[in-house]
C-alpha positions, -999 to +999 in steps of 0.1 A: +000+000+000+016+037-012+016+055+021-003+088+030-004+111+004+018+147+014-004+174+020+009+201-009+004+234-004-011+259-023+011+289-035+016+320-013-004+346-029+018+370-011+046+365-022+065+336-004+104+334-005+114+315-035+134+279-029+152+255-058+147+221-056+172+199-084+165+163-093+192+141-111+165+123-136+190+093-147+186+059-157+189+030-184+161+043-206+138+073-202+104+081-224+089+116-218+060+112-243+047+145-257+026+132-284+009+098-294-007+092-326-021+058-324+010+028-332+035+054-320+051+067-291+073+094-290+101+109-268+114+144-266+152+150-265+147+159-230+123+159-198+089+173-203+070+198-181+040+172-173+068+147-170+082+162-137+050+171-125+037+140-128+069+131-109+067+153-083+030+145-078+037+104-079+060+114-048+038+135-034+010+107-030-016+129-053-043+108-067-049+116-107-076+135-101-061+158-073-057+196-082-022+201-095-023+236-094+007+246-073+027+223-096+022+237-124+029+271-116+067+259-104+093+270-129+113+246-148+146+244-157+165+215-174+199+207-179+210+182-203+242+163-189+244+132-215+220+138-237+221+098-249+206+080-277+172+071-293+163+037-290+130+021-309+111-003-294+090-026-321+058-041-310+034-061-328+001-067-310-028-092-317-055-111-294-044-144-283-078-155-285-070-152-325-100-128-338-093-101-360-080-068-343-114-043-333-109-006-348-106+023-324-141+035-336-172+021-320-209+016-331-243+029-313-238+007-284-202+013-279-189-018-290-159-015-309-162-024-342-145-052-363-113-041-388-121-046-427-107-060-444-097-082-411-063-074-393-048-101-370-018-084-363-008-041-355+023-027-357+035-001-326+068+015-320+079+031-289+109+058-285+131+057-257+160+075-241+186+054-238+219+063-209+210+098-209+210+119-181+193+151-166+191+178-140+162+197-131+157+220-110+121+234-098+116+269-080+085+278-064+072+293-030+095+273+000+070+257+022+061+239-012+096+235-024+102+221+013+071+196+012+083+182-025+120+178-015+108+156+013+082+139-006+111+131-031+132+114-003+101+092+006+079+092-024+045+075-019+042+059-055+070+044-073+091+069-095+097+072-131+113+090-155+085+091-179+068+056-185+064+037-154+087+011-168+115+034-166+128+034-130+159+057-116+190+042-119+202+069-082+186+089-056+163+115-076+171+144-051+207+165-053+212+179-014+198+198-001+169+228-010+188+254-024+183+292-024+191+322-058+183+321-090+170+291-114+198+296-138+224+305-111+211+271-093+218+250-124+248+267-136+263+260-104+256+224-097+283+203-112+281+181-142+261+145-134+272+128-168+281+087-161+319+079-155+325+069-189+314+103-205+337+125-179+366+099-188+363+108-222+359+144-221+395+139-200+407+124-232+394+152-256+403+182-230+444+167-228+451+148-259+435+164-285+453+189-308+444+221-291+448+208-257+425+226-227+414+228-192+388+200-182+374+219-153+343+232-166+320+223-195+294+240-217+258+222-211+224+234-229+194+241-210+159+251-215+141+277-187+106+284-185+104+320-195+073+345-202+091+365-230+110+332-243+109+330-282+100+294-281+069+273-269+062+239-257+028+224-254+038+200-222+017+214-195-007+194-180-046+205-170-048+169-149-040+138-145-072+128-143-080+100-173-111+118-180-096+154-183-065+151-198-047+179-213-022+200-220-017+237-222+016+259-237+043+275-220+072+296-235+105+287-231+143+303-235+169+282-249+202+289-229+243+274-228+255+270-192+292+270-182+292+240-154+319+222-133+332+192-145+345+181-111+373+167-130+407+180-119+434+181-150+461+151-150+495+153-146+500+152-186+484+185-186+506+214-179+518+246-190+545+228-211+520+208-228+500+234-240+514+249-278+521+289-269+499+314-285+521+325-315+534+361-317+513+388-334+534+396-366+535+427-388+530+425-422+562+432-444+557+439-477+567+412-503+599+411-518+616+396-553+632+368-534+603+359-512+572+367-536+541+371-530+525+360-498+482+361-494+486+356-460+507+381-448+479+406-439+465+381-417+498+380-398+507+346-406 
């Protein structure tokens, strides 16, 4: 039995002080559906607004048809670490009693009708995330921000990141509730991508031609934003199976500058890295040199 669902409350109409709660959303596969059109299931490149919601209300012990209100009106931000890969599930679905497939239509009584010509078998494909990982971050009023991070330690309902068959690989929560700005929040919390991914950032920060420091990384993120000059229709009215739906929000598209936590290795040094070459002046060309394009450049 899911225990006792967390009282959430509702936001502070005047004007609460403002808390940041991050989540590390990581795991072996990950399917934030933002649209289905019959045999197909799609992902997003990254978490969805309804998706953490539904999250956050899952820990939260909220029944579906709870109002979801002071959820909503959280803003978002989401960092993507390792953005992954896309994986495609194929299904192919029939009745194992062996009568042709019913359409999705029904007649006057509500009986679905029969497929014709007959269909035994229907074809369904399902997008996932594969070994990607996240970080959001949700700021809102507190006392809500409080009740959430808590909830998040002990949810009531199982967790997942997306579909319910797609569990947490870690512990969701990242410390402790923090205080500031969204963007300062997320820019300042260090880089969550798996071990293999840091490793070989090492190899491209020190071996690589133009050799540099791996101690911080540029990550993209997405903000919710009232004058952002993109929108995304993942907000949810309810949960409730009966009122489903989903409203806009605009976004802002931004580049964060993050700590790796990685510190550089002994093969990077001073020595190792080529000096910056002297600025030259151009001289003009001469009989025994000829003429050189390059030499207004400096080169």
């Amino acid at each position: 039995m899911p225990a006792d669902p967390t009282p959430v409350p509702a936001p502070d109409p005047q004007g609460e002080d403002q808390a940041v709660l991050v989540l590390r959303l990581a795991g072996p596969l990950q399917s934030w559906g933002d649209r289905s059109a019959f045999n197909r299931r799609d992902t997003p490149p990254q978490p969805t607004k309804s998706g953490v919601v539904g999250l956050l209300a899952a820990a939260a012990g909220l029944p579906r048809e709870a109002d979801i209100t002071g959820l909503v009106g959280l803003r978002l931000g989401v960092r993507i670490d390792q953005p992954g890969t896309l994986l495609r599930d194929y299904h192919t679905v029939s009745d194992y009693r062996g009568r042709p497939l019913p359409q999705s239509g029904v007649n006057a009584k509500g009986v679905q009708k029969p497929t014709s010509p007959a269909k035994d078998t229907h074809v369904t494909h399902r997008y996932y995330l594969q070994d990607a990982v996240f970080v959001a971050a949700v700021q809102g009023p507190a006392g809500l921000v409080a009740t959430l991070a808590e909830a998040i330690r002990r949810p009531a309902f199982p967790l997942a990141l997306g579909r319910r068959s797609c569990v947490p690989t870690q512990p969701i929560a990242l410390g402790t509730v923090r205080t500031g700005a969204l963007e300062d929040v997320l820019a300042d919390e260090p880089w969550q991508a798996g071990t293999a991914a840091k490793a070989a950032y090492r190899r491209r920060a020190e071996r690589g031609p133009d050799p540099f420091s791996p101690h911080r990384i540029d990550l993209a993120a997405t903000f919710d934003d009232p004058a952002g000059d993109d929108t995304l229709q993942d907000v949810p009215r309810s949960f409730a199976p009966r009122e489903r739906g989903f409203t806009t929000r605009r976004i802002r598209h931004a580049w964060l500058n993050v700590p790796t936590g990685l510190a550089p290795s002994a093969a990077l040094s001073a020595a190792s890295i080529p000096p910056t070459p002297p600025t030259t002046t151009a001289q003009p060309a001469t009989a025994a040199g000829g003429h050189d394009p390059f030499a207004l450049l400096g080169w």
